[in-house]
C-alpha positions in Angstrom: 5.8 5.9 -0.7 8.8 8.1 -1.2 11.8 6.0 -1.3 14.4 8.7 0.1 15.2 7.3 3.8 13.3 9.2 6.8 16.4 8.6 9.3 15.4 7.3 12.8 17.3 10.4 14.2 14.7 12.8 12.3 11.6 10.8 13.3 12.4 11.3 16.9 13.3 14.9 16.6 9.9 15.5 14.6 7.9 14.0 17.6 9.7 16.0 20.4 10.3 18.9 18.6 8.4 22.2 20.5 8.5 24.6 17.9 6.7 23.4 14.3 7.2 25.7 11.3 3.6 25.6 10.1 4.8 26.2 6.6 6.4 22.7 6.7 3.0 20.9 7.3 0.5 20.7 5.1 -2.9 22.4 5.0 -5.7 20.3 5.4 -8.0 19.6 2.8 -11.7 19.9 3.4 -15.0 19.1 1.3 -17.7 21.3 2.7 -21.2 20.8 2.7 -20.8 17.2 4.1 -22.3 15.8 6.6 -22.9 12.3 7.7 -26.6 10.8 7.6 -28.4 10.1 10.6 -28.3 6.6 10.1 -24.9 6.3 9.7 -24.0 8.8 12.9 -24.6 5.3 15.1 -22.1 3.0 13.3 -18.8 2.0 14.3 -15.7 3.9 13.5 -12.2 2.2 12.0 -8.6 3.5 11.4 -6.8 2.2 9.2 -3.0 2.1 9.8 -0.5 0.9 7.3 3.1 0.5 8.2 4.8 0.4 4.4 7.3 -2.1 4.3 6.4 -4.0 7.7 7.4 -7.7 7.3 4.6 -10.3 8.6 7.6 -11.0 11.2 9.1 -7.7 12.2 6.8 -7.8 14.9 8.8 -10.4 16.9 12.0 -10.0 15.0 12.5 -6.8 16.1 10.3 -6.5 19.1 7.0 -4.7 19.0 5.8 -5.3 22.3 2.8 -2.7 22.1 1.6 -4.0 18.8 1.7 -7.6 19.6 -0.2 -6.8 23.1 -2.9 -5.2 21.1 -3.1 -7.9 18.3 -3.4 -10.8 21.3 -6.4 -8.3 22.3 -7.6 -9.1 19.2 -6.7 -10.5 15.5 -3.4 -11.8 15.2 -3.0 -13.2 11.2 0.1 -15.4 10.7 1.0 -13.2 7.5 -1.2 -11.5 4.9 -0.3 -12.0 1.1 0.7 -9.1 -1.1 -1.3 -9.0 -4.4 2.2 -9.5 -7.4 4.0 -6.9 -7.7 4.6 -6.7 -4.3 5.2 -2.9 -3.9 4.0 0.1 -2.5 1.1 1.9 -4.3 -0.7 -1.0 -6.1 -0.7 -3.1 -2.9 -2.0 0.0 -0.5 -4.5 1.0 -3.7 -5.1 -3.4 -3.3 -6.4 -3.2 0.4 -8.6 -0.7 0.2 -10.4 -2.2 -3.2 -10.6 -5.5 -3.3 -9.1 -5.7 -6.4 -5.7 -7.2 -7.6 -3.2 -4.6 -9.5 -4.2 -5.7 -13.1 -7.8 -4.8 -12.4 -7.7 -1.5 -10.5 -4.9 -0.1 -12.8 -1.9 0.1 -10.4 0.4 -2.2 -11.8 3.6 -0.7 -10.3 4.9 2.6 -8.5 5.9 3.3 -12.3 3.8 2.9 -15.4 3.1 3.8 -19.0 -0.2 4.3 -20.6 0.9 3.9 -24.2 -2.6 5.1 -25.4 -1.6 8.3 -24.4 2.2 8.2 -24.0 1.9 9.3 -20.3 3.9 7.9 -17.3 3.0 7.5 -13.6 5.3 7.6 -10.8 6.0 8.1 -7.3 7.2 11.6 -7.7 5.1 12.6 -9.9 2.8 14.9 -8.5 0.3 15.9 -11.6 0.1 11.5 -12.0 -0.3 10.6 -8.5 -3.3 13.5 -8.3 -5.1 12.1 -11.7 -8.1 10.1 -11.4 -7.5 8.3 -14.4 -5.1 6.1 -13.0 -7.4 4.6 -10.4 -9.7 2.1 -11.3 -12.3 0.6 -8.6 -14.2 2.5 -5.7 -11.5 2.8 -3.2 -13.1 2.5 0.9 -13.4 6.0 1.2 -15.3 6.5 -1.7 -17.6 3.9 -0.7 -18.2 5.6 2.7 -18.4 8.9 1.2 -21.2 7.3 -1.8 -23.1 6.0 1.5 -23.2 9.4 3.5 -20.9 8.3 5.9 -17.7 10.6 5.9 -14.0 10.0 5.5 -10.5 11.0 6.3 -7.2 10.4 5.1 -3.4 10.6 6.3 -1.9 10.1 3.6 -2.9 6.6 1.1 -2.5 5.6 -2.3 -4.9 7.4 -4.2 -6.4 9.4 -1.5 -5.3 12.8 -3.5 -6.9 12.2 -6.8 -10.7 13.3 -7.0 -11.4 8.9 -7.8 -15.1 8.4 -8.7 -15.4 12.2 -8.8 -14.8 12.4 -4.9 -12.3 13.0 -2.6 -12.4 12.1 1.1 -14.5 14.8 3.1 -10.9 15.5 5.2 -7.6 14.5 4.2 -4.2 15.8 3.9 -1.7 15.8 1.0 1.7 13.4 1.1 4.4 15.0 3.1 6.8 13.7 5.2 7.3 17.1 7.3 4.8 16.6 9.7 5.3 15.1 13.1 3.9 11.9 14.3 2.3 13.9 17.4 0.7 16.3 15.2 -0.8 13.7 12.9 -2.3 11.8 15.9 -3.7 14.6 17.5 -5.3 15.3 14.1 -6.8 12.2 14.6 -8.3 13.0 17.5 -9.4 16.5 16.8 -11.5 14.2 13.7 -13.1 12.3 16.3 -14.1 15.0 18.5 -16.3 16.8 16.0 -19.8 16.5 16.4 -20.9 13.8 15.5 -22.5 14.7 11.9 -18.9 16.1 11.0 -16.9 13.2 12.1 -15.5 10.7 10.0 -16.2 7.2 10.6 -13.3 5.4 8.7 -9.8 7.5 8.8 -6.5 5.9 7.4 -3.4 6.5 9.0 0.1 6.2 7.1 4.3 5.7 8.5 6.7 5.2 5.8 9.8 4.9 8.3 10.2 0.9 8.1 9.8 1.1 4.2 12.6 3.5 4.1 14.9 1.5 6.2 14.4 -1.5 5.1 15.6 -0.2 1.3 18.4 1.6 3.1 20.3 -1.0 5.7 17.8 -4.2 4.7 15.7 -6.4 6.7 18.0 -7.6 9.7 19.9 -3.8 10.3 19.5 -1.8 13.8 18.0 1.0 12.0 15.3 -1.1 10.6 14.4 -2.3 14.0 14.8 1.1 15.2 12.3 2.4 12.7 10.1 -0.8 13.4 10.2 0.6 17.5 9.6 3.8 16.3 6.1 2.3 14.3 5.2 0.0 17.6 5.7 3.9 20.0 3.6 5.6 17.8 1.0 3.3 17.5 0.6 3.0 21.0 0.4 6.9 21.6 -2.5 6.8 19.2 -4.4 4.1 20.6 -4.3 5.6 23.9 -4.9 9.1 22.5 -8.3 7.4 20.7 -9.3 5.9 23.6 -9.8 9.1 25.7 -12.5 10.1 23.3 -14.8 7.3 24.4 -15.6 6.1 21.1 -16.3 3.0 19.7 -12.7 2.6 17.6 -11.4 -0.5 16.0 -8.0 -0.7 14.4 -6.4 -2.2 11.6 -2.6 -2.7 11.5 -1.3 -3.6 7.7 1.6 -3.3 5.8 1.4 -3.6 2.1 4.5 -6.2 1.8 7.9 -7.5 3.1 11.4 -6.9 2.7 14.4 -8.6 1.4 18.3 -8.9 1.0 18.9 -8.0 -2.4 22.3 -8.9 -4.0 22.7 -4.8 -4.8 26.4 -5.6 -6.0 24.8 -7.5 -9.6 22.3 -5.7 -10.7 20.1 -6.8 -13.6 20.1 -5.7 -17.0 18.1 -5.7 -19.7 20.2 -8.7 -21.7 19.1 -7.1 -25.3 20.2 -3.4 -26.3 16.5 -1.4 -26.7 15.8 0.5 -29.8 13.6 2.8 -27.7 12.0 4.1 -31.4 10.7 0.3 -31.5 10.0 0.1 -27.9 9.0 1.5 -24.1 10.1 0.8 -21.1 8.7 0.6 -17.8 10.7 -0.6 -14.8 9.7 -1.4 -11.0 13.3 -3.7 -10.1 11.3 -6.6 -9.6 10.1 -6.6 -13.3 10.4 -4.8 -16.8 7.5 -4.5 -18.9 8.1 -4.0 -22.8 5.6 -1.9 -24.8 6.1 -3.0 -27.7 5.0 -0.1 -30.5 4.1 -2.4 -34.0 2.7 -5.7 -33.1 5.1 -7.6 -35.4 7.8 -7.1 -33.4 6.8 -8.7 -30.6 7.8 -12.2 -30.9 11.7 -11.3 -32.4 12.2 -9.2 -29.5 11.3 -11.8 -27.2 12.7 -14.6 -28.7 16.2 -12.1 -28.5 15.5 -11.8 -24.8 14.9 -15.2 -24.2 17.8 -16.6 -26.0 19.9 -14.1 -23.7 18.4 -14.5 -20.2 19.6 -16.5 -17.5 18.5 -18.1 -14.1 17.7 -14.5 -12.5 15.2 -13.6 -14.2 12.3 -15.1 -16.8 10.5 -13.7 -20.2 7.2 -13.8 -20.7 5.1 -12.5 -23.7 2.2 -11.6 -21.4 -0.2 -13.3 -23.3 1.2 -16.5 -21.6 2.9 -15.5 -18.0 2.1 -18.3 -15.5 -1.7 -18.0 -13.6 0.1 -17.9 -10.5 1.0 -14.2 -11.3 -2.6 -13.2 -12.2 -0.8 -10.4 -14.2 -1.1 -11.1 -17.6 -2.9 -9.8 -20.6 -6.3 -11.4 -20.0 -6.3 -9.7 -16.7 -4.9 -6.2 -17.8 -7.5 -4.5 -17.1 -6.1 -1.3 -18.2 -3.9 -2.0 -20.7 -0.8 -1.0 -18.7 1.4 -4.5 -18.5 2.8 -4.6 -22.0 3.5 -7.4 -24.2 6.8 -8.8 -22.6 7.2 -8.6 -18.8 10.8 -9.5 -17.1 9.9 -10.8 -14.1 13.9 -11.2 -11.2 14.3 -14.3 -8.8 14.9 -12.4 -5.6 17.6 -11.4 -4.7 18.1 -10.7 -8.7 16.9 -6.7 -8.8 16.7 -4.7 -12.2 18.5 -1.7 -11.6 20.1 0.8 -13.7 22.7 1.9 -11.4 23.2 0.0 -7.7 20.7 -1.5 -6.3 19.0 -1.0 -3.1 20.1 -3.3 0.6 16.3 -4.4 0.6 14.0 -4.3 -1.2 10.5 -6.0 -2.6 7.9 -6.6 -5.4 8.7 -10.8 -6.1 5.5 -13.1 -6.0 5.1 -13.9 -3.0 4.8 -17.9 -3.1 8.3 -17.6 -4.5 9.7 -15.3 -1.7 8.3 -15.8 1.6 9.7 -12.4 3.0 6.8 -10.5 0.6 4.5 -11.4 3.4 2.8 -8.8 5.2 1.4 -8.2 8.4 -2.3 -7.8 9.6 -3.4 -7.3 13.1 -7.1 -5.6 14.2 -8.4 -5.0 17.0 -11.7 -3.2 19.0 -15.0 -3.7 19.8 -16.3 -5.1 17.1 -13.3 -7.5 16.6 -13.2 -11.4 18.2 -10.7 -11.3 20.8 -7.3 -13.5 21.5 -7.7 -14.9 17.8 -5.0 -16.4 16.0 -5.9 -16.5 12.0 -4.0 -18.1 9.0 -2.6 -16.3 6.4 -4.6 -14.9 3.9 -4.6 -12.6 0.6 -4.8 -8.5 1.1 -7.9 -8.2 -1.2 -10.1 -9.5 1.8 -9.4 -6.5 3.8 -11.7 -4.3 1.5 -14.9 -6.2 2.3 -14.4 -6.6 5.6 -13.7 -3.3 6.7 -17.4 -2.6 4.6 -18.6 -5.1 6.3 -17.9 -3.4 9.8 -19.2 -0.4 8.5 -22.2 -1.7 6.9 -21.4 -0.4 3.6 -22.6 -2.2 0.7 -20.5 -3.4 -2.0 -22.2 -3.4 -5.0 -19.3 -3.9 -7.9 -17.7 -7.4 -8.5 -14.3 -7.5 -6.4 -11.7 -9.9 -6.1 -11.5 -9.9 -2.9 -14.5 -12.3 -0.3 -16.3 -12.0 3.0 -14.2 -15.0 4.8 -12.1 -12.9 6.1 -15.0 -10.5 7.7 -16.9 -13.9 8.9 -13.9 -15.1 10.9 -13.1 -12.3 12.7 -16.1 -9.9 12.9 -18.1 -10.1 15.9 
């Protein structure tokens, strides 16, 4: 989420640290006046864990013993598909949707709405907490619509009111609080009574992310942070186990990771008049907003007579299907009308570039892959799946839940059929 690196060093002192300034954590949020129905009090219960930034083969490349024990008690995919772009916030905002970027409105970790001039970003608090920039009904929503409650540590989207609605519990973004004291908030969650407790809860760990953008894929620290992950999700499965509850897991990450050649950045081959035109950047593409219609097809054919095997030009009216980013599919009117899309390890960058890094499609670059392991009592057991794309996650976590979907989705119920009990 936040791309300034969490250093190994500081993880590890956060999780043995004895004395916690309370003013460094955040308050929790609560709704009051919710409770969950009676018929919902006997269903299962599901945590959600993404690891940002995990590679679908960090696991073995850098030795997560405890998570690959508990996916072999369980679901074990060979890689899960990021949605294009392949970055943080729409892919997280992907899984718990159903819906590829272009159609829930999160078509990068920046963007401009040029019906109202406005930008989104990472860092941008008053846009991160708008509701306007989330299409769909993300999973907590869904519970919540249903009477079954919610909690969130930290997700995409979980701070802005989407639908109307926030999550009955929930926390906002910070990177202050300790591991230990985020999974013994789990825990105090699930040992409310059970009309106050929430039934899905999402968990969050930004430290591979940050490493991976820091050192790259193959460094120590990445490993490190990738130990430091396979720990801490170990503590909380054995800390959610003492309650005696009926818990399943899922283990996602919301893409890869790779080398990027950080010492060529890319450019944008034509010099902008910025009067004529915005710009919206997320390294692994450029989208042009272009302000008077006419203009459109001079500037590209500029671009196009400039560019060179590290990148291609689009108008989006005709970017490939393969993308399933174009206009047809802009939803929300937020792709523009000529996209640069790099070649990996090409990176658009105004200054250096990052070590690692990620947002390519991922049929082009095999290191987007992701990783998805689940397990509990309502998962198969010792079951090896083939890869698969991120917007099946959504319906089968309703599935689990018994949640009905009730809006058209991108994503399917194969996914829930082959691994669901």
């Amino acid at each position: 989420m936040k791309k300034t690196f969490l250093t190994i060093f500081s993880a590890i002192a956060f999780t043995t640290s004895v004395v916690i300034n309370a003013q460094e954590i955040e308050e929790q949020l609560v709704v009051e006046n919710r409770v969950n129905d009676s018929k919902q009090q006997e269903k299962p219960y599901v945590i959600l864990i993404s690891a940002d930034g995990f590679r679908y083969d960090y696991a073995e490349k850098h030795d997560a013993k405890n998570l690959l024990a508990l996916a072999k008690s369980g679901i074990k995919a060979d890689a899960m598909n990021p949605s294009f772009p392949s970055v943080t916030f729409p892919n997280h905002y992907t899984i718990v949707t159903g819906l590829i970027p272009p159609h829930h409105g999160l078509v990068g970790n920046s963007m401009f709405d040029r019906k109202t001039g406005e930008r989104y970003s990472l860092g941008n608090k008053s846009a991160v907490t708008n509701p306007k920039w989330y299409g769909g009904t993300p999973i907590w929503n869904l519970a919540e619509q249903n009477n079954m409650l919610s909690a969130c540590y930290y997700w995409p989207g979980s701070e802005a009111a989407i639908n109307g609605s926030l999550p009955t519990y929930s926390y906002k973004y910070s990177e202050k609080s300790p591991v230990d004291f985020r999974i013994q908030q789990v825990v105090n969650w699930l040992e409310l009574p059970a009309e106050k407790r929430p039934h899905l809860i999402t968990f969050y760990f930004p430290e591979v992310d940050h490493a991976g953008h820091s050192y790259g894929p193959d460094a120590k620290e990445t490993k490190e942070a990738v130990q430091f992950v396979d720990e801490s999700v170990k503590k909380l499965n054995d800390a959610v186990t003492k309650t005696g509850l009926k818990v399943n897991f899922v283990f996602v990450s919301d893409h890869g990771m790779t080398r990027i050649d950080n010492q060529n950045p890319l450019k944008l081959p034509i010099k902008i008049d910025e009067s004529k035109v915005d710009v919206s950047s997320n390294g692994s593409y450029v989208s042009l907003f272009v302000k008077n219609e006419k203009d459109i097809e001079s500037i590209y054919q500029e671009i196009k007579a400039a560019k060179t095997e590290k990148f291609e030009v689009y108008k989006t009216t005709d970017v490939p299907k393969k993308y399933k980013f174009d206009k047809k599919n802009d939803y929300h009117n937020r792709i523009g009308d000529i996209i640069l899309i790099a070649h990996a390890p090409s990176y658009f960058a105004n200054n250096k570039a990052p070590n690692g890094s990620h947002g390519f499609l991922v049929e082009e670059t095999p290191e987007m892959k992701a990783t998805f392991f689940a397990w509990g009592p309502n998962f198969k057991t010792g079951k090896e799946i083939k890869t698969f794309t991120n917007t099946a996650v959504y319906p089968m976590i309703a599935k689990l839940l018994g949640l009905p979907i009730t809006e058209k989705i991108d994503g399917n119920n194969k996914l829930a059929k082959e691994i669901l009990k």
